[in-house]
N, C-alpha and C positions, 0 to 999 in steps of 0.2 A: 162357536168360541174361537176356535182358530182361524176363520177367517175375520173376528174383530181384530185379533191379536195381528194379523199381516196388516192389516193398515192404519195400524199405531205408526206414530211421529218414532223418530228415529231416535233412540238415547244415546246421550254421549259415548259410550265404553261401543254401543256399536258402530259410532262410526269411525274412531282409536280402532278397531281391530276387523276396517273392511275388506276388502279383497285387494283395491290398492294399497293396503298397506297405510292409511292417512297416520297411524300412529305412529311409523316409521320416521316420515317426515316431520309429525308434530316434536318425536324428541330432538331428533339432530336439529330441527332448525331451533327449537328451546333451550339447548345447550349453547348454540352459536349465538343467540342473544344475551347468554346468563355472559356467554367471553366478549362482546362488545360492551356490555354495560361497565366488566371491569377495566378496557379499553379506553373506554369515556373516561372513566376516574384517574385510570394510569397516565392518559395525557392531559389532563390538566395541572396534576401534578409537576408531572417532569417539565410542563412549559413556564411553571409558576417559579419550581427549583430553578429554573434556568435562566429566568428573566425577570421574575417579582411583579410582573405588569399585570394588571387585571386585564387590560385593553389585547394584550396578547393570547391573551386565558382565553378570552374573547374571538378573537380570531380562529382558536381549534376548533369553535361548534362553527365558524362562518367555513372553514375548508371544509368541514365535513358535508353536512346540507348544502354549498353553492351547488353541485356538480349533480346531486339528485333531483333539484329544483328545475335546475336549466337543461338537465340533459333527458330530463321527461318524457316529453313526448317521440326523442330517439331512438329512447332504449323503449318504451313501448311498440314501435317498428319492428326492431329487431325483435320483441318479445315473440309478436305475430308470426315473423318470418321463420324463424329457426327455432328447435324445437326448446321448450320452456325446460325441461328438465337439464336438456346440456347448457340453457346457458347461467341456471342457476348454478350448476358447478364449475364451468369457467368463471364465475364471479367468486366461488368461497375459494380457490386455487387462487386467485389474483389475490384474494383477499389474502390467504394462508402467506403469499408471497413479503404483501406490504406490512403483516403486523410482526412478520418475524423478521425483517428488516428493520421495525423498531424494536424489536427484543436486544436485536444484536447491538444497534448503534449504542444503544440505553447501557448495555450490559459492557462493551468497549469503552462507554464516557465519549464517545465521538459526539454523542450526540447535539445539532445545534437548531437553533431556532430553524430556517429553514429545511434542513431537512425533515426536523421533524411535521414541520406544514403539509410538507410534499407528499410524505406519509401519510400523512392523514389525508392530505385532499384524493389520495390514489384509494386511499378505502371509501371515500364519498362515491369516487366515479363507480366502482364493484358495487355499493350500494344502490346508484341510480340504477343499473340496470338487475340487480337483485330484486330492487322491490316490485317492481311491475311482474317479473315473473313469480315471485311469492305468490300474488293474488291471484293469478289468471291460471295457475298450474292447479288451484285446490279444485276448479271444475272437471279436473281431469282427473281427478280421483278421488273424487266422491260423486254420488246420486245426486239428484236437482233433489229430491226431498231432504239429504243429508246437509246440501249447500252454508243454508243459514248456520249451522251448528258447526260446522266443518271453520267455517268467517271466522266465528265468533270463536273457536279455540286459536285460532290460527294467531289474532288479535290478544288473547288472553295468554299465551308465550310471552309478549310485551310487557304486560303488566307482571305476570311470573319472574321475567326476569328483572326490570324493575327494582323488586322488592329486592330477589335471592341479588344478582349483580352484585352491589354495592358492601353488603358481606362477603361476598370469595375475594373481590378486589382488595378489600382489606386484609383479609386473611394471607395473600399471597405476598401483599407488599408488605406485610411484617415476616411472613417468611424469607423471602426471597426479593423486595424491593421491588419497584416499578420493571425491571425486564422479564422478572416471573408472569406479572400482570400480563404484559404482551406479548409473551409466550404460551399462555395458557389461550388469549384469544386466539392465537395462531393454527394453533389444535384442535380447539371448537371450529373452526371454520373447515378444516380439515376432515374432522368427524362427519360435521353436515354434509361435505361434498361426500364420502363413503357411504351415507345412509342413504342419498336419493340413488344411490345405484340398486336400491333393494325397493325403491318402491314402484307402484307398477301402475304408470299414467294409460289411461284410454288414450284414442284416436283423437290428431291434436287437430282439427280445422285450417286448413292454410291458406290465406288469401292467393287470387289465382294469379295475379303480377306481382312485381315489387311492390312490395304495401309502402304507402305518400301516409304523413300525416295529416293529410287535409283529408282521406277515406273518412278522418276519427268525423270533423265536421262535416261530414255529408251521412253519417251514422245516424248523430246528433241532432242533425234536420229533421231527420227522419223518423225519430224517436225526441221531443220535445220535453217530456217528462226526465231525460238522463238528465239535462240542463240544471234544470229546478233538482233533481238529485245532487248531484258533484254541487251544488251549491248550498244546498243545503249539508251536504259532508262538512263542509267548507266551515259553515258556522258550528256547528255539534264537536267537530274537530278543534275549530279557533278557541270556543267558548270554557274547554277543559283547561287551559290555562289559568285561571281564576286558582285554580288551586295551587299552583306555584307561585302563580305572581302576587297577591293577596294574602298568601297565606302568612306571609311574617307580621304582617300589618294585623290581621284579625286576630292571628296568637299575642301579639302583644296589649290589642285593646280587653281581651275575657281573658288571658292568663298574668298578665303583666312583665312576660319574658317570648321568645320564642322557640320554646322548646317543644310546643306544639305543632308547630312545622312538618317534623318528622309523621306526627300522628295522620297529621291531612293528609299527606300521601298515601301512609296506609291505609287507612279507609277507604279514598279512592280507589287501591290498588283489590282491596277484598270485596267489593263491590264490584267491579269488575268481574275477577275472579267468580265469585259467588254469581253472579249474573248467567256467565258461561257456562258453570257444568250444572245450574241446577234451573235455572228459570228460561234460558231459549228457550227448551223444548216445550216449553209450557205457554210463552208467547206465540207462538207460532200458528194457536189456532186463533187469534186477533187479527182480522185484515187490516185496519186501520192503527194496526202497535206503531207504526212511525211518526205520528203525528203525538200521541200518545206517550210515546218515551222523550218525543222533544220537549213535550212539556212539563213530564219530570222534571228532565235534566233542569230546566229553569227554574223548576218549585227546589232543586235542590239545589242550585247555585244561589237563589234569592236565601234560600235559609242558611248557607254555609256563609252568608259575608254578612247577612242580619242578624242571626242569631243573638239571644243575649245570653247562651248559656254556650262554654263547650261543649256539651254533652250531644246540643243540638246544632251544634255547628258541623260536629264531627258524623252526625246523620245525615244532613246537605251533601256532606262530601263523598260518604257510603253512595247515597243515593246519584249525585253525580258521576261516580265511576259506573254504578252498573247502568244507568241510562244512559250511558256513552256508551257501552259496549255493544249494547242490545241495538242503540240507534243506527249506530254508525256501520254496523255491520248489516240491518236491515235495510239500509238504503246503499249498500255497495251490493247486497242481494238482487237488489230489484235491477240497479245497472247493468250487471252481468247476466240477467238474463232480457235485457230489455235490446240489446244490442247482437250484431251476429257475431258468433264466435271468431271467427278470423279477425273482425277489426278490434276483438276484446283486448287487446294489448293496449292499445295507442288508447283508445278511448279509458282505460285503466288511468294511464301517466296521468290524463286530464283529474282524473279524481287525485289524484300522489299530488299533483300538484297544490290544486285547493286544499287536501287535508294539510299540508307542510306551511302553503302560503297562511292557511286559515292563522293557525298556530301566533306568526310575526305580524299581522294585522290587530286581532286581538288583543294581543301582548302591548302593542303601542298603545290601543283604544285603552284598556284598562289601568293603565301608568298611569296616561297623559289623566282622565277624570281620576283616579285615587289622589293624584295630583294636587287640583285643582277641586276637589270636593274632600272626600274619602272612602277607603278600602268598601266600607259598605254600599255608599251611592255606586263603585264600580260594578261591583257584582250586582245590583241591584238592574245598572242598564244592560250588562249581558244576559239576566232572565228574560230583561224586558225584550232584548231583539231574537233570542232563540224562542218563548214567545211570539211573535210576529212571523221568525219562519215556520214554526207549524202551524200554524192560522192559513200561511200563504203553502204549504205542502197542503194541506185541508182542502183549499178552494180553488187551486190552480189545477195538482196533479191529475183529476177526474178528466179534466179536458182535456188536458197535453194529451195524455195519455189515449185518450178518445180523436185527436187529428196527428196518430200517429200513420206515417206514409208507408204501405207495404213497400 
């Protein structure tokens, strides 16, 4: 009996409280996102107060993402070269620096269109080099058998914050107005860089010269299947759109207002959730679950923009968050261990990249045919083509995988 019980799959709460400490890191970095999300909210506000433009409102999400996007594959380099845990705290210190520079301007009234851009876009650049080490530090402190479930909380912070975010943001800016909002970010970020000082990463792998981002494509040669992966993110990633961009259009055809807006999110967001602490561990013993949750995720975007009823719209949507989570963390699993640890950084960006690129690709595709058809025909051709990638994950991956180059 004891020796079935040692080679049980790993439960949640044990990997929250393993030797490294992942529970450590999972709250500080979960609090740092509950203080960006009320960030996001405090600056559109104050840019809307300040200008009325939508077009400008617009410009805060294009400062924030330009500099994650483009600065990808850099901050992957440095991810590799220098150690993950200091540079994820040089980044909430940058970051603690630029949000309480917007507490102060906001809280003085100085504040003006530009500088508040500048602000923002200097939290983008703390973000591009953030993200890449987020990913690549959870293999250093968790077990390869912890890995998936470790992803998938890591990712479920996101959706956690999500949800909580957009209630403390409000809560703050009726207490205390948009510079409580970006004061309170300023201290989550704060918090985060304090906690990773308590958590305790393994031996980090270092490439043996200046790491090039061209290592990442000679990885990637080398291993054909990462390809078809990050490509596959790409669409899993793009394809969760459908539930923002659609979702006003579908609440207005089955409710006849859009106040079900709100609900499709939550669904998503609890399905998600619900995915993570209660159903990885139980995917995990399915080899072929990624091909498998791709075509969830499709059965439940087809049903979330077809549906004739709320009831069943709003299960498309449950079930599109948690085959997002499941998927897209099962196929950054397989990445990370498909490639050598030194060049995991750079070869990371390339996934950050497609999962962000995915995102504005999508979003266009699905306008332009809601457009030009309707909400339902859109959702109905993003089943069709994430569909089409797990058919092509199905029949490709055996082989990539099989002319991979020692």
């Amino acid at each position: 009996m004891g020796e079935r019980r040692g080679r049980r799959r790993p439960l949640v709460w044990q990997v929250l409280t393993n030797p490294h400490r992942f529970g450590v890191f999972f709250l500080g970095s979960g609090l740092s996102n509950i203080g960006t999300w009320c960030q996001n909210i405090a600056a559109v506000l104050l840019m809307y107060e300040l200008t009325a433009s939508t077009f400008l409102v617009g410009m805060v999400t294009v400062s924030q993402f330009f500099a994650p996007f483009v600065l990808a594959p850099v901050a992957g380099a440095v991810v590799d070269r220098f150690d993950r845990r200091a540079v994820l705290t040089v980044a909430q210190i940058a970051a603690t620096l630029a949000s309480g520079f917007l507490a102060v301007i906001t809280f003085t009234g100085s504040a003006t269109v530009p500088l508040v851009l500048l602000a923002i876009g200097l939290l983008g650049v703390c973000q591009a080099f953030h993200s890449p080490a987020q990913l690549t530090i959870v293999p250093l402190i968790t077990e390869p058998k912890e890995r998936e479930i470790a992803l998938s909380l890591n990712s479920t912070q996101f959706n956690l914050a999500r949800a909580i975010g957009p209630v403390v943001a409000s809560g703050l800016i009726l207490l205390g107005g948009v510079p409580l909002a970006f004061a309170f970010n300023a201290v989550s970020y704060l918090f985060y860089a304090t906690a990773l000082q308590f958590v305790r990463p393994g031996p980090q792998p270092r490439p043996p010269g200046r790491p090039r981002v061209r290592d990442a494509f000679t990885a990637m040669r080398k291993a054909p299947v990462v390809v078809l992966l990050i490509l596959s993110g790409t669409v899993i990633s793009g394809s969760t759109d459908v539930i923002m961009t659609l979702s006003p259009a579908i609440s207005m055809r089955l409710v006849g207002t859009t106040e079900a807006v709100g609900w499709f999110a939550t669904a998503f967001g609890i399905g998600a959730v619900g995915t993570a602490f209660f159903l990885i561990p139980l995917l995990q013993r399915y080899r072929r679950r990624l091909v498998w949750l791709m075509a969830a995720q499709a059965a439940g975007t087809i049903l979330f923009a077809t549906a004739p009823s709320l009831w069943l719209s709003l299960l498309g949507a449950l079930v599109c968050g948690g085959a997002f989570l499941a998927g897209s963390n099962r196929a950054l699993s397989i990445v990370q261990t498909s490639v050598a640890p030194e060049v995991l950084g750079r070869v990371t960006s390339f996934w950050l990249m497609g999962f962000l690129g995915g995102r504005v690709l999508f979003a266009a595709l699905e306008a332009g045919v809601a457009s030009a058809w309707s909400a339902s025909a859109a959702g109905a051709v993003i089943g069709a083509i994430l569909l089409a990638a797990a058919l092509a994950v199905r029949l490709l991956a055996p082989r990539l995988a099989a002319r991979a180059v020692e």
